[in-house]
VOVOSE-883655 format. One line per field, with one value per atom (N, C-alpha, C): residue in three letters; x, y, z; atom name. Coordinates in steps of 0.02 Angstrom, whole numbers. Example, Ala and Ser with C-alpha at 12.3 -4.5 7.8 and 13.67 -1.06 7.14 Angstrom:
2
code = ALA;ALA;ALA;SER;SER;SER
xx = 660;615;660;642;684;645
yy = -284;-225;-165;-112;-53;2
zz = 390;390;390;354;357;394
site = N;CA;C;N;CA;C
! end
This chain:
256
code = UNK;UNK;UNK;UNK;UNK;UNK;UNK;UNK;UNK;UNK;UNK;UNK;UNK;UNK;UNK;UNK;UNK;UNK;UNK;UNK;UNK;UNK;UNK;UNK;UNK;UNK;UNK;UNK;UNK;UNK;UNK;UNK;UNK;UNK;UNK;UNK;UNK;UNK;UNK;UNK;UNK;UNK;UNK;UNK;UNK;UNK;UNK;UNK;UNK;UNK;UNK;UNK;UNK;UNK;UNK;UNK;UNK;UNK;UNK;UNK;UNK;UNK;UNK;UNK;UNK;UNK;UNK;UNK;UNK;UNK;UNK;UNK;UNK;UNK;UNK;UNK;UNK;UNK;UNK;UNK;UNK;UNK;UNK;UNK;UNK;UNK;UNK;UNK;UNK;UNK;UNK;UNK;UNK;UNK;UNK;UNK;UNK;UNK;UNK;UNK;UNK;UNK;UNK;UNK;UNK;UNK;UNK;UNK;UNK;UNK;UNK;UNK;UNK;UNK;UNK;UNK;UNK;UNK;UNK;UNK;UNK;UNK;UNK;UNK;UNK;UNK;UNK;UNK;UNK;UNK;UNK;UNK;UNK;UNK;UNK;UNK;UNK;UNK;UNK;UNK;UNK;UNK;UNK;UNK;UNK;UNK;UNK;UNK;UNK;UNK;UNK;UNK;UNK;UNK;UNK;UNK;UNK;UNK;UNK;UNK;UNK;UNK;UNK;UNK;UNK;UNK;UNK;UNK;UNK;UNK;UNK;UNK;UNK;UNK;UNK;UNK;UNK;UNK;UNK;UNK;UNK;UNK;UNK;UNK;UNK;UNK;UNK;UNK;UNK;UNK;UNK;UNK;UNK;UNK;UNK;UNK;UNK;UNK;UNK;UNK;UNK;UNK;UNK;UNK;UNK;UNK;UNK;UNK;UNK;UNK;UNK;UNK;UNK;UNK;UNK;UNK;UNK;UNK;UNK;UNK;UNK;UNK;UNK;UNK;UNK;UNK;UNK;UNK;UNK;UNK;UNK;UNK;UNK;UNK;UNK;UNK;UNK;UNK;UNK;UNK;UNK;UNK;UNK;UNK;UNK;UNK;UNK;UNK;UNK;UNK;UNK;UNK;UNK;UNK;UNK;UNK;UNK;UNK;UNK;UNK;UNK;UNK;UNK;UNK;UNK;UNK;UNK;UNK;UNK;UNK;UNK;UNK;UNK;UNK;UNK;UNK;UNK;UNK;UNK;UNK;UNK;UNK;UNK;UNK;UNK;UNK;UNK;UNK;UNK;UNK;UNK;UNK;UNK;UNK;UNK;UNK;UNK;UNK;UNK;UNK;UNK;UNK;UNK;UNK;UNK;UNK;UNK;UNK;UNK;UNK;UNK;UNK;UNK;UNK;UNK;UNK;UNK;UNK;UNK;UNK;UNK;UNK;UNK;UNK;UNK;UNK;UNK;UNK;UNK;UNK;UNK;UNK;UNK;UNK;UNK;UNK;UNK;UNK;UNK;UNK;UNK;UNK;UNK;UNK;UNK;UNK;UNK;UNK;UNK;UNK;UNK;UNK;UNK;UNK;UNK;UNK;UNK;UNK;UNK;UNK;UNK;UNK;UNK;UNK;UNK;UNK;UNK;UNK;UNK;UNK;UNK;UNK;UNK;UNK;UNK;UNK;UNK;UNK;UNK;UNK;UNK;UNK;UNK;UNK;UNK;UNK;UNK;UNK;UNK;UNK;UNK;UNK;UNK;UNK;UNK;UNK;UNK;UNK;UNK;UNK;UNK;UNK;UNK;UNK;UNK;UNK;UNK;UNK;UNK;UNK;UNK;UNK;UNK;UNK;UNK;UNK;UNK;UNK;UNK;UNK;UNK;UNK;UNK;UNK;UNK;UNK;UNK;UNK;UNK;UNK;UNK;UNK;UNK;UNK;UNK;UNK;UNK;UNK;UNK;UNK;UNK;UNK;UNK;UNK;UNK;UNK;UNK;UNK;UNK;UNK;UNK;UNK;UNK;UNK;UNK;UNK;UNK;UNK;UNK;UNK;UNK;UNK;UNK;UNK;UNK;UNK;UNK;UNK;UNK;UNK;UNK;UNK;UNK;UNK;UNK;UNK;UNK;UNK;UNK;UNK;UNK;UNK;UNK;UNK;UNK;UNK;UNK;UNK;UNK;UNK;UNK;UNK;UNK;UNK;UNK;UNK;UNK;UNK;UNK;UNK;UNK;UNK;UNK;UNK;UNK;UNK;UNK;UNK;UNK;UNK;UNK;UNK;UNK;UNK;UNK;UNK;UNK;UNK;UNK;UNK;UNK;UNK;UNK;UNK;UNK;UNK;UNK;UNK;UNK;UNK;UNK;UNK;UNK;UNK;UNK;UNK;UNK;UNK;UNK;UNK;UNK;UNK;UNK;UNK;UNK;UNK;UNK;UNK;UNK;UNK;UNK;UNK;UNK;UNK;UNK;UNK;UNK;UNK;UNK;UNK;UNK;UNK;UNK;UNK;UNK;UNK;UNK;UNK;UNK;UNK;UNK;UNK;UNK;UNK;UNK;UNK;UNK;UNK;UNK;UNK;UNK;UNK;UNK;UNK;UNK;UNK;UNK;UNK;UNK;UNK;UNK;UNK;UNK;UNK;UNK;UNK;UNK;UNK;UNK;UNK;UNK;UNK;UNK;UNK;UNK;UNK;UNK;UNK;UNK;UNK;UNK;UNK;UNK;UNK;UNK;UNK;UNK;UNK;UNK;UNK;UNK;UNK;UNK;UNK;UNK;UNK;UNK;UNK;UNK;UNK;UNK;UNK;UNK;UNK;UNK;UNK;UNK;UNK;UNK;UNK;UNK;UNK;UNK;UNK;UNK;UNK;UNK;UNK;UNK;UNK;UNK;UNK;UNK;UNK;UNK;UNK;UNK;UNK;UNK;UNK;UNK;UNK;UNK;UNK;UNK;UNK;UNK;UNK;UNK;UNK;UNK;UNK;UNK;UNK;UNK;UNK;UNK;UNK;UNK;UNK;UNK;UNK;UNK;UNK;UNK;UNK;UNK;UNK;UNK;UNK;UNK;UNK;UNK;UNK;UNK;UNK;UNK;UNK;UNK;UNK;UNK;UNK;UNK;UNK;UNK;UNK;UNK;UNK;UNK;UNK;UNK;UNK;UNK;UNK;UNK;UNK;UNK;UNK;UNK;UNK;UNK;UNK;UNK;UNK;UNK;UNK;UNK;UNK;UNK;UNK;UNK;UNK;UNK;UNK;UNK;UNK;UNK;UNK;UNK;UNK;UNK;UNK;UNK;UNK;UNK;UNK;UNK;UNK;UNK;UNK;UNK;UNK;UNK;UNK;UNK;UNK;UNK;UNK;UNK;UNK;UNK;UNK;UNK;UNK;UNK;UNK;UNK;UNK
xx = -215;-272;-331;-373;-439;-463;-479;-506;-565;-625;-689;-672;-622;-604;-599;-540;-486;-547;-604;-656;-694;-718;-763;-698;-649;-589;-599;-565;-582;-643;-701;-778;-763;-749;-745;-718;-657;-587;-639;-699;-736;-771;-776;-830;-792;-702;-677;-648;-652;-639;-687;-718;-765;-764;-834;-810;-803;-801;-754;-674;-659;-582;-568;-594;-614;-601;-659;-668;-615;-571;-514;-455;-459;-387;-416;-448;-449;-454;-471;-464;-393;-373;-274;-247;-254;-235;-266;-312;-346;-287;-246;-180;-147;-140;-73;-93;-44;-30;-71;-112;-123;-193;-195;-245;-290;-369;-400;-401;-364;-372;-421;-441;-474;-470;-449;-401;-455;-438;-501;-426;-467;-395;-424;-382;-391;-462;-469;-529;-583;-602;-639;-667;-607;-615;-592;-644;-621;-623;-558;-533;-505;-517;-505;-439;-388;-341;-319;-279;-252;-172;-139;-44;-28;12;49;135;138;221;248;317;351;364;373;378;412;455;497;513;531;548;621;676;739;734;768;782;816;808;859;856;816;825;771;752;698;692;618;615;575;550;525;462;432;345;321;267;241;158;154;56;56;-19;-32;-121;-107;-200;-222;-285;-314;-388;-393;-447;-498;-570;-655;-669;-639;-678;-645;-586;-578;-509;-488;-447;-377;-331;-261;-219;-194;-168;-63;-64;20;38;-39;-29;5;-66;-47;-1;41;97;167;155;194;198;135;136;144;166;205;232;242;306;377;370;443;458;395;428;421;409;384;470;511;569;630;610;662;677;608;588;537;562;528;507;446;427;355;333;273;235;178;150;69;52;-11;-72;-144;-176;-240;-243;-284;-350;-420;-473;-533;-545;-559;-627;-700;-761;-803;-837;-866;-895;-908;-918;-860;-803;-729;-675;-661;-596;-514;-469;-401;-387;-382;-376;-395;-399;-436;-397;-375;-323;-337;-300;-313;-333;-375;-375;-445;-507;-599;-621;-686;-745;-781;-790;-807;-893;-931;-978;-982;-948;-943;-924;-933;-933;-856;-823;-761;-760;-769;-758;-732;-741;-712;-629;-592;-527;-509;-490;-477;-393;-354;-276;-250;-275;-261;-253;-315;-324;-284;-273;-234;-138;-133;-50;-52;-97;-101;-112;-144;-129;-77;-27;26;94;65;114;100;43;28;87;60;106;195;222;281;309;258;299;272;241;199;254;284;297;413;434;527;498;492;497;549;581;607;608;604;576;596;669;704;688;647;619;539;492;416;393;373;340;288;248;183;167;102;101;23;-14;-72;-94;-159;-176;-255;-270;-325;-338;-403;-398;-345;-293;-257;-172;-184;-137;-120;-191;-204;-194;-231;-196;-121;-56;-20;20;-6;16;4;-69;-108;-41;-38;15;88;105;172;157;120;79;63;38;28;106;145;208;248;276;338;400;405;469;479;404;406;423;411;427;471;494;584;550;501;488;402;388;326;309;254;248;175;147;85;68;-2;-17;-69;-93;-168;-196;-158;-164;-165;-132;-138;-149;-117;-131;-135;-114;-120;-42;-26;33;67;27;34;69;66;98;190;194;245;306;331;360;410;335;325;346;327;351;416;458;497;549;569;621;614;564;529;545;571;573;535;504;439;454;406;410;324;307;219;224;173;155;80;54;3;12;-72;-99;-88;-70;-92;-168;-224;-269;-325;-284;-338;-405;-443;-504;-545;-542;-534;-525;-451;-413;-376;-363;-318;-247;-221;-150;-122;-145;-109;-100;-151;-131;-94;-48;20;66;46;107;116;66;75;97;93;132;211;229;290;338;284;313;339;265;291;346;349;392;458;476;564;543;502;544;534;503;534;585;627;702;689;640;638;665;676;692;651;606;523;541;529;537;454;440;381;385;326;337;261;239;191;172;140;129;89;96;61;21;-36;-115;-134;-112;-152;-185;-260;-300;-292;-332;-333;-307;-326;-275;-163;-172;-82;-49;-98;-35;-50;-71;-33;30;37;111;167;143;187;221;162;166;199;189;234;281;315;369;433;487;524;556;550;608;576;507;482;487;493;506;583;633;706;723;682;695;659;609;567;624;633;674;762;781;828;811;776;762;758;802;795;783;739;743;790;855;920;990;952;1004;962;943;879;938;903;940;889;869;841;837
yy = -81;-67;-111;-93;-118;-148;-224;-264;-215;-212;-191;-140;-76;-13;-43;-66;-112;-131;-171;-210;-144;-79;-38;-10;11;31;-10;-69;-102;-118;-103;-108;-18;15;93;77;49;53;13;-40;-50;-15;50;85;159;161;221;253;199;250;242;318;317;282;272;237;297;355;383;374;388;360;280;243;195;169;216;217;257;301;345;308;258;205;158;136;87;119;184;189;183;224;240;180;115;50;21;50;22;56;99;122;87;20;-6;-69;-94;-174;-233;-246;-305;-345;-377;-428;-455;-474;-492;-559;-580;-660;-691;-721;-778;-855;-832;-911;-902;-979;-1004;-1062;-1037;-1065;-1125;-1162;-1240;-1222;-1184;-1201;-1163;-1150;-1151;-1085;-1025;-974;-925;-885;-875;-792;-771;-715;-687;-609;-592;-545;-546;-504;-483;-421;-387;-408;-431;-445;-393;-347;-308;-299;-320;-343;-298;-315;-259;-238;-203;-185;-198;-239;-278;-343;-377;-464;-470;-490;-492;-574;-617;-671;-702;-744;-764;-699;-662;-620;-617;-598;-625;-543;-526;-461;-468;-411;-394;-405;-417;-420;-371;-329;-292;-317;-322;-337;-288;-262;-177;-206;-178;-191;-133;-153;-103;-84;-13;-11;-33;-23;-49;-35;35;68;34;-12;-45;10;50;84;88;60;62;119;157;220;192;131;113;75;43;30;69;126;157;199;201;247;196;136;93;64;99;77;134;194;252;257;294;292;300;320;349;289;262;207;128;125;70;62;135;121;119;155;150;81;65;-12;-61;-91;-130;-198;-209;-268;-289;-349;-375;-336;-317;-285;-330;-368;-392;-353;-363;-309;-351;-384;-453;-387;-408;-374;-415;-369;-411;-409;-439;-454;-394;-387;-317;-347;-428;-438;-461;-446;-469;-419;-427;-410;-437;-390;-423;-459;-435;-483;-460;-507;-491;-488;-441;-435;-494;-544;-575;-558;-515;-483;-459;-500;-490;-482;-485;-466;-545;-571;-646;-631;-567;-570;-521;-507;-503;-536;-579;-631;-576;-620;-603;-612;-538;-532;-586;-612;-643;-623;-664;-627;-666;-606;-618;-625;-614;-630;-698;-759;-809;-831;-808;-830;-797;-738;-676;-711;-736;-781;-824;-860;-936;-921;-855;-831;-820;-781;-749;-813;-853;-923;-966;-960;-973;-942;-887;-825;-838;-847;-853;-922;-970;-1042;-1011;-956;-942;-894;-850;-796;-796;-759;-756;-689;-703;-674;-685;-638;-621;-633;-697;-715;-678;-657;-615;-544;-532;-473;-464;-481;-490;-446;-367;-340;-304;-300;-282;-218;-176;-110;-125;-67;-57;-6;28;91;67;119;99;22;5;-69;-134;-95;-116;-100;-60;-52;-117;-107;-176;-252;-244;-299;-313;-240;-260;-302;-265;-311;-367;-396;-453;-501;-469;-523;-530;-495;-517;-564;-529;-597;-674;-672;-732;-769;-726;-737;-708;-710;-658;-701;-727;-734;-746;-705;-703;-653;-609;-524;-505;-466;-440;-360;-326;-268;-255;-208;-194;-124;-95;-15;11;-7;-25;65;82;139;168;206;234;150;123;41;15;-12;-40;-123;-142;-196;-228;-292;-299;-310;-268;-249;-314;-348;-447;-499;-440;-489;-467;-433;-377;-404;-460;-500;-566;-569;-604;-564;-496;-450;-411;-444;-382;-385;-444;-458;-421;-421;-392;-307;-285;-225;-176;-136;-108;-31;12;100;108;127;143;212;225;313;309;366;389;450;491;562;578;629;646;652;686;703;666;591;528;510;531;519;451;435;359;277;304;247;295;315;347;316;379;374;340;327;293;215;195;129;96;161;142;144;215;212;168;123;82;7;-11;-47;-21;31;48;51;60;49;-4;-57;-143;-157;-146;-153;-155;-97;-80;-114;-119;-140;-229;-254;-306;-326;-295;-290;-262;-247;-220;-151;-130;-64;-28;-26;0;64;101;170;186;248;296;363;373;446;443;513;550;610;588;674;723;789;836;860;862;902;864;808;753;707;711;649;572;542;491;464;508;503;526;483;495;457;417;376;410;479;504;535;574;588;528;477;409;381;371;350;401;450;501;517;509;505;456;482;442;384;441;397;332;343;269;215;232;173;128;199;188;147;158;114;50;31;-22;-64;-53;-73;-90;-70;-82;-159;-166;-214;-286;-333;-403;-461;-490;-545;-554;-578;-603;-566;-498;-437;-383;-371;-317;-251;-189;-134;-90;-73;-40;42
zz = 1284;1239;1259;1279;1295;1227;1258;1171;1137;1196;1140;1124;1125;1104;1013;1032;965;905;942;908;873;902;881;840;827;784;701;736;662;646;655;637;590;618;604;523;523;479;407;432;375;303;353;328;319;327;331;255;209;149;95;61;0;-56;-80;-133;-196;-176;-241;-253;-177;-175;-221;-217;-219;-313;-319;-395;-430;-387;-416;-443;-376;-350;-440;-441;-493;-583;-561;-630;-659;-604;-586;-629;-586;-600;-660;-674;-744;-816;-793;-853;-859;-813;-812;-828;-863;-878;-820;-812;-765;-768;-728;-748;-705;-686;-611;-620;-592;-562;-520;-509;-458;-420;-346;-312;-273;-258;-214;-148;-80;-35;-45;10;27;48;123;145;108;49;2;-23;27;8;-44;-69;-146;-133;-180;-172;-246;-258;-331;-304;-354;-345;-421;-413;-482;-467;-538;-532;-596;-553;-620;-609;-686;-684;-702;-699;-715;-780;-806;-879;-915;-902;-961;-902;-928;-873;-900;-874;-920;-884;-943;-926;-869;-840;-778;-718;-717;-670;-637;-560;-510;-491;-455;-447;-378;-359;-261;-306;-256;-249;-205;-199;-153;-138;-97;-70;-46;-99;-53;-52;5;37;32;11;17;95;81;143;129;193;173;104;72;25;-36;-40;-94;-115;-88;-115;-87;-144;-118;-147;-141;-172;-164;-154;-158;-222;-264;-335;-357;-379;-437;-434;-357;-366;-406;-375;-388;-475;-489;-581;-614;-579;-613;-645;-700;-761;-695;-645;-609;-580;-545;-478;-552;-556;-618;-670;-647;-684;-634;-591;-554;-485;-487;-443;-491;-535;-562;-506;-510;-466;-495;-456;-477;-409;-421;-389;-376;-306;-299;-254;-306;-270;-242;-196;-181;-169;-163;-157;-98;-52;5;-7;12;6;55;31;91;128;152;223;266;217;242;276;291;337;317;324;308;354;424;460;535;576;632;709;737;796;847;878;915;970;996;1063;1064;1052;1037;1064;1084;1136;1109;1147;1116;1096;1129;1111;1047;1024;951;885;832;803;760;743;723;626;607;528;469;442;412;377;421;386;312;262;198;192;233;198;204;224;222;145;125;51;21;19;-8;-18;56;43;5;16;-18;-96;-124;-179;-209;-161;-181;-177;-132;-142;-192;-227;-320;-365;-336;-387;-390;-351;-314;-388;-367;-421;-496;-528;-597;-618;-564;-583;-562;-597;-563;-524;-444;-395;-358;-321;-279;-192;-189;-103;-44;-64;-3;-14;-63;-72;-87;-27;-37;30;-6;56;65;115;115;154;121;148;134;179;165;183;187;226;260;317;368;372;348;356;317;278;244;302;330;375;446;452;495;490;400;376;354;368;353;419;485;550;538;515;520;481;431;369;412;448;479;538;562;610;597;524;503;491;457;434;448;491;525;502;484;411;349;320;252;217;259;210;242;194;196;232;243;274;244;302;303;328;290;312;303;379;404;411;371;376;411;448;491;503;546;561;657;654;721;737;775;801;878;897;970;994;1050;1077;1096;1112;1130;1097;1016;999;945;989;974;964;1019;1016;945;914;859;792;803;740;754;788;804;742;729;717;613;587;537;528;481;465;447;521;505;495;448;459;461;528;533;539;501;484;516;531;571;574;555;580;643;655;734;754;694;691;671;658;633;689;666;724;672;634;618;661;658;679;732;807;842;839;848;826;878;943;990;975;939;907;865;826;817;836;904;950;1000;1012;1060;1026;960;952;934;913;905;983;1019;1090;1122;1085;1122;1076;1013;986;1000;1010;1042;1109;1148;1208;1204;1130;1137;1095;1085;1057;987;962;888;872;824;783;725;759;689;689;640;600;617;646;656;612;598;564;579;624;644;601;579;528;581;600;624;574;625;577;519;505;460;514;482;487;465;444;425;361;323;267;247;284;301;271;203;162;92;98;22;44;85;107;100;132;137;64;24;-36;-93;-70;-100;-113;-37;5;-52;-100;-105;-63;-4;44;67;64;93;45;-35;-52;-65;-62;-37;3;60;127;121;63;82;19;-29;-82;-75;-27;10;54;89;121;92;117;98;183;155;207;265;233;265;290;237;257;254;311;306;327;288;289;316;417;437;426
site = N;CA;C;N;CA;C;N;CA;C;N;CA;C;N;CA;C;N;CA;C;N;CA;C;N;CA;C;N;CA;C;N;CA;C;N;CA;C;N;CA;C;N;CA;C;N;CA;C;N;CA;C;N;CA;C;N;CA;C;N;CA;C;N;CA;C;N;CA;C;N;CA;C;N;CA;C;N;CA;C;N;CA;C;N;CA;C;N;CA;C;N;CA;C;N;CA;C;N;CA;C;N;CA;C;N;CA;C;N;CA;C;N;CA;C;N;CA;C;N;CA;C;N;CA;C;N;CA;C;N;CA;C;N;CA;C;N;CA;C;N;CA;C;N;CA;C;N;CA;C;N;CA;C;N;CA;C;N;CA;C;N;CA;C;N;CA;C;N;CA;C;N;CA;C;N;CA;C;N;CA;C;N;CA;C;N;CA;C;N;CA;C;N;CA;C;N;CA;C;N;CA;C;N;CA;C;N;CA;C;N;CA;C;N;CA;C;N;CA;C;N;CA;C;N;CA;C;N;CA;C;N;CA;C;N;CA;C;N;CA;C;N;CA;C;N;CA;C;N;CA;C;N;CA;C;N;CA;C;N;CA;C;N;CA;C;N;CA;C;N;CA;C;N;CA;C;N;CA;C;N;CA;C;N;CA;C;N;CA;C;N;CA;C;N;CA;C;N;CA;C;N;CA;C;N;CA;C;N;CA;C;N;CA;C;N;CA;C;N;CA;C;N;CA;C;N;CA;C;N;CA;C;N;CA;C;N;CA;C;N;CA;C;N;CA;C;N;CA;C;N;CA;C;N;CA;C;N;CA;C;N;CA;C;N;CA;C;N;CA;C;N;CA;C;N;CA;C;N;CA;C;N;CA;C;N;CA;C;N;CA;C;N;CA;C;N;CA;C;N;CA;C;N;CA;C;N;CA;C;N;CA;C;N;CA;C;N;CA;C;N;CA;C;N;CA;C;N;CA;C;N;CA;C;N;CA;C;N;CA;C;N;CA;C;N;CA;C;N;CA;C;N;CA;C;N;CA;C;N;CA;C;N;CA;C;N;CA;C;N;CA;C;N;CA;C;N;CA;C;N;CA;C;N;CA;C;N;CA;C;N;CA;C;N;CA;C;N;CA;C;N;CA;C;N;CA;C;N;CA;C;N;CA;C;N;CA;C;N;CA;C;N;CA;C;N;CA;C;N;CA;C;N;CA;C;N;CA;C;N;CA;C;N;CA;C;N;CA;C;N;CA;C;N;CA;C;N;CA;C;N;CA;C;N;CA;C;N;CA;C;N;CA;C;N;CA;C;N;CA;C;N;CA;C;N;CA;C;N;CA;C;N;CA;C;N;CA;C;N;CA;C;N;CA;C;N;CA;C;N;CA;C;N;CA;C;N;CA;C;N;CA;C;N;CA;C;N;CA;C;N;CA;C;N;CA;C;N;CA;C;N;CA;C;N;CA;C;N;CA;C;N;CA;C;N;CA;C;N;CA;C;N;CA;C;N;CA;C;N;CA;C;N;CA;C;N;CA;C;N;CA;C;N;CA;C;N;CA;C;N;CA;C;N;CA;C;N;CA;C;N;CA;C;N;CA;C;N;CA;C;N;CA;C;N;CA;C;N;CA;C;N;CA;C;N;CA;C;N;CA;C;N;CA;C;N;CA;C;N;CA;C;N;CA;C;N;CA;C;N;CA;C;N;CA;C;N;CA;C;N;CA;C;N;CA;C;N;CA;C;N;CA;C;N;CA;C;N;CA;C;N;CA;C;N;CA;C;N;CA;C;N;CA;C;N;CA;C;N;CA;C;N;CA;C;N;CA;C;N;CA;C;N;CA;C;N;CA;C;N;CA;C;N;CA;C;N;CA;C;N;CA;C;N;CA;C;N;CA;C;N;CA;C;N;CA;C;N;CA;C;N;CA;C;N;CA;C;N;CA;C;N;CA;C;N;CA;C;N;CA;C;N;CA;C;N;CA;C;N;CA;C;N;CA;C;N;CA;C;N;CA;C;N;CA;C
! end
């Protein structure tokens, strides 16, 4: 993958979802139980996120966490599936919805054009949030996993990248990252979905990490949708089976 390709991609992925989508995703989430917080990291960066719990807490008992990113346009569509009367009973979890700055970025592929100044990446703060959350809240450590879509997809590579032994699985959507570092995520339980028809984000940029992937000893799950564009995580999110397979997954006994 040619860096400045990669660089004009995620510049694209800024500006790739509406803000009606946008305003849809939050009303969605505005039904459900939760609350907007405000953390500020060590290095002095300050970040707003939504935490919605699960609907009843039983004593002595610890539950999964999910980080769903959202894209440029502010819109995550794995909430409000996730605060469903269906999934909300059948996968109770704490659900975090960190919110990135519109001169921000989730995170930024190691692989730049140096003469381009590099986005401000927002998931540093976003962990260091959710590692607040972690001592506030009975979470589930061997069960903490992250999904996102377009620039939220990216950021879901970005977060295994940062932490490739924190999450028990990850399911990076119309995303992409750098093949370089393939190595580092293998060992992580991934399922990447992608349009065939995404003229967005091209679809070869998930097939080429699903590629470095296996051949550096990994086992990532692909699913190519034919004749979908860019929007290929309402199918995903839809998809029972994807949250079967993500809810199954633990840290120490991951169930590929």
């Amino acid at each position: 993958m040619h860096p400045n390709i990669f660089v004009i991609v995620c510049t694209a992925l800024l500006f790739s979802c509406s803000s009606a989508e946008a305003q849809k995703s939050r009303k969605q989430e505005a039904k459900r139980p939760s609350s907007l917080k405000k953390f500020t990291a060590k290095d002095g960066t300050s970040i707003e996120y939504k935490i919605i719990s699960p609907e009843a807490i039983e004593e002595g008992r610890k539950y999964p966490l999910v980080l769903a990113l959202h894209g440029r346009g502010g819109n995550t569509a794995a909430a409000p599936k996730l605060a469903s009367d269906e999934l909300r009973t059948k996968f109770p979890c704490f659900i975090m919805v960190p919110e990135s700055t519109k001169a921000g970025n989730w995170a930024n592929p190691p692989k730049r054009t140096k003469k381009k100044q590099s986005i401000k990446a927002m998931l540093p703060a976003a962990l260091e949030a959710l590692d607040a959350l972690i001592k506030k809240h009975p979470i589930d450590t061997q069960r903490i996993y992250v999904t996102g879509q377009s620039m939220g997809g990216v950021g879901t590579f970005g977060a295994i990248s940062l932490r490739p032994n924190f999450f028990a699985a990850a399911v990076p959507i119309a995303g992409g990252w750098d093949p370089s570092e393939a190595a580092k995520l293998k060992d992580v339980p991934i399922w990447v979905f992608h349009g065939d028809k995404d003229k967005v984000v091209p679809t070869k940029y998930s097939q080429e990490m699903v590629t470095a992937l296996k051949a550096a000893g990994g086992t990532p799950k692909y699913t190519e949708y034919k004749g979908v564009g860019h929007d290929s995580w309402s199918r995903t999110y839809d998809a029972a089976e994807t949250w079967d397979w993500l809810f199954k997954q633990r840290k120490n006994n991951s169930s590929k």
